[in-house]
C-alpha beads as a LAMMPS data file, in Angstrom:
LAMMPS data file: protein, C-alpha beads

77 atoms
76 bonds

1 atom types
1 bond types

-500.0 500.0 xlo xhi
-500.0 500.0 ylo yhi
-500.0 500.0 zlo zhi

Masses

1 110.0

Atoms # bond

1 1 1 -11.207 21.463 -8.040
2 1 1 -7.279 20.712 -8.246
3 1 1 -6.214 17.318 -9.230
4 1 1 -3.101 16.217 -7.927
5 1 1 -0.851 14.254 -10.660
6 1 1 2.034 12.671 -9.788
7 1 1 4.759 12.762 -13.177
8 1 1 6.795 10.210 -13.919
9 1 1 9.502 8.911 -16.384
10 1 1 10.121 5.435 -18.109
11 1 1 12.796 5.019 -20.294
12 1 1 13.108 1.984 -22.916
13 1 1 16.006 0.096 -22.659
14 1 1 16.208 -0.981 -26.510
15 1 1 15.244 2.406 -27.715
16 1 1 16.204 4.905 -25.610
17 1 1 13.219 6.637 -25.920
18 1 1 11.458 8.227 -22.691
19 1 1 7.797 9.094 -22.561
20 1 1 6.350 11.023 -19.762
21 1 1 2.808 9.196 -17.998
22 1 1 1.035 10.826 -15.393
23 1 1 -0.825 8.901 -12.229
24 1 1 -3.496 10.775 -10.277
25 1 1 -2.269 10.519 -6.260
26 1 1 -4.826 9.727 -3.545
27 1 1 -4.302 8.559 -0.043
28 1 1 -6.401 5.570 -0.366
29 1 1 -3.420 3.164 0.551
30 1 1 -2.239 4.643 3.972
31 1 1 -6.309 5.313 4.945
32 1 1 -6.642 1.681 4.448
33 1 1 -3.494 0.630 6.545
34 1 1 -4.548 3.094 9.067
35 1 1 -8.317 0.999 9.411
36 1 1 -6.357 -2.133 9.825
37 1 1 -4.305 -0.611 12.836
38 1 1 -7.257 0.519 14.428
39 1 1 -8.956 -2.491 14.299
40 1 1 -6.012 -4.596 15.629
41 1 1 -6.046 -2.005 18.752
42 1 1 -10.293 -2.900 18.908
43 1 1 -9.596 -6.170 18.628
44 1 1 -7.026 -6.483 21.299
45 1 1 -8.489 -4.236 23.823
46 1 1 -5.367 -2.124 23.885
47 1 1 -1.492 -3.802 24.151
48 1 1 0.417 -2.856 27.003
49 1 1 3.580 -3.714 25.456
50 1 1 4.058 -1.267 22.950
51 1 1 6.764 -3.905 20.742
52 1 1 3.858 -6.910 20.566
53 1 1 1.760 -3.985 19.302
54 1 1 3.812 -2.714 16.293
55 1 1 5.024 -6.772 15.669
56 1 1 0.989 -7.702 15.433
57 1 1 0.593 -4.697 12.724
58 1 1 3.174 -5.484 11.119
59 1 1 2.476 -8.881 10.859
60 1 1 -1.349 -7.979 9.477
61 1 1 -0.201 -5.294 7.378
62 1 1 2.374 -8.153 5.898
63 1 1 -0.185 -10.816 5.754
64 1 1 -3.062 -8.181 3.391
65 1 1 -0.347 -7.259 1.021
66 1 1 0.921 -10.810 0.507
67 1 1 -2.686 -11.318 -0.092
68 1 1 -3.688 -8.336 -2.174
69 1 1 -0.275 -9.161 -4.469
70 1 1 -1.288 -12.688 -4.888
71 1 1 -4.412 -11.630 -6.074
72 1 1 -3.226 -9.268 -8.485
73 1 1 -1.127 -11.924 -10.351
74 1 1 -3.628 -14.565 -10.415
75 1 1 -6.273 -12.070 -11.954
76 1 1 -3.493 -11.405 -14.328
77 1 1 -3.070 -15.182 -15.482

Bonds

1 1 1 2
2 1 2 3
3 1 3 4
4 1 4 5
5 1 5 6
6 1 6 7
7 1 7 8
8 1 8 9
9 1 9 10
10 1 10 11
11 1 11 12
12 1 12 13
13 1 13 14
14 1 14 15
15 1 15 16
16 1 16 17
17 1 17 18
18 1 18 19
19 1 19 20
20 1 20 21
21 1 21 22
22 1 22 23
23 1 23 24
24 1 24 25
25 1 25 26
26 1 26 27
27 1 27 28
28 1 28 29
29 1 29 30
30 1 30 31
31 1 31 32
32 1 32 33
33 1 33 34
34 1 34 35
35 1 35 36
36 1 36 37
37 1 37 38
38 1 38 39
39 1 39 40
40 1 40 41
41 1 41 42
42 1 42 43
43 1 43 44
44 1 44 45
45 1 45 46
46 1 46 47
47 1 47 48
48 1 48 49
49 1 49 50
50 1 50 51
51 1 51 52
52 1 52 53
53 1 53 54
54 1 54 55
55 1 55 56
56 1 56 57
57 1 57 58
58 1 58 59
59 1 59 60
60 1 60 61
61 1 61 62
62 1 62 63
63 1 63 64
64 1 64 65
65 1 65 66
66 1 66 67
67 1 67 68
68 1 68 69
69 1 69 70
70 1 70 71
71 1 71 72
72 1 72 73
73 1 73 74
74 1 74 75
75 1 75 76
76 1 76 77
């Protein structure tokens, strides 16, 4: 099996010195965003306006990572 690795670069500011990290890459984040649309369309029984639609996901999508960040830096404290 291949494993996808996604290379990337970070470079100190005091030293100058650059090491190379590697992150594996898996779709997990846009199959999650893609759940939350679909339940917004179950939810609403279908919008006929197709700008309220896109506006409510967006406004969801905005709401979970406001949440998911706030999270993250209070499990961090």
């Amino acid at each position: 099996m291949k494993r996808a690795f996604n290379y990337y670069f970070i470079v100190s500011k005091d030293t100058g010195e650059i090491t190379v990290e590697q992150k594996r890459i898996n779709n997990a984040f846009m199959e999650n965003r893609s759940a939350i649309i679909k339940l917004v369309t179950k939810a609403t029984s279908g919008y006929g306006n197709w700008d309220r639609f896109r506006n409510r996901c967006m406004l969801i999508l905005e709401k979970a990572l406001i949440l998911k960040s706030t999270r993250m830096t209070e499990a961090l404290k």
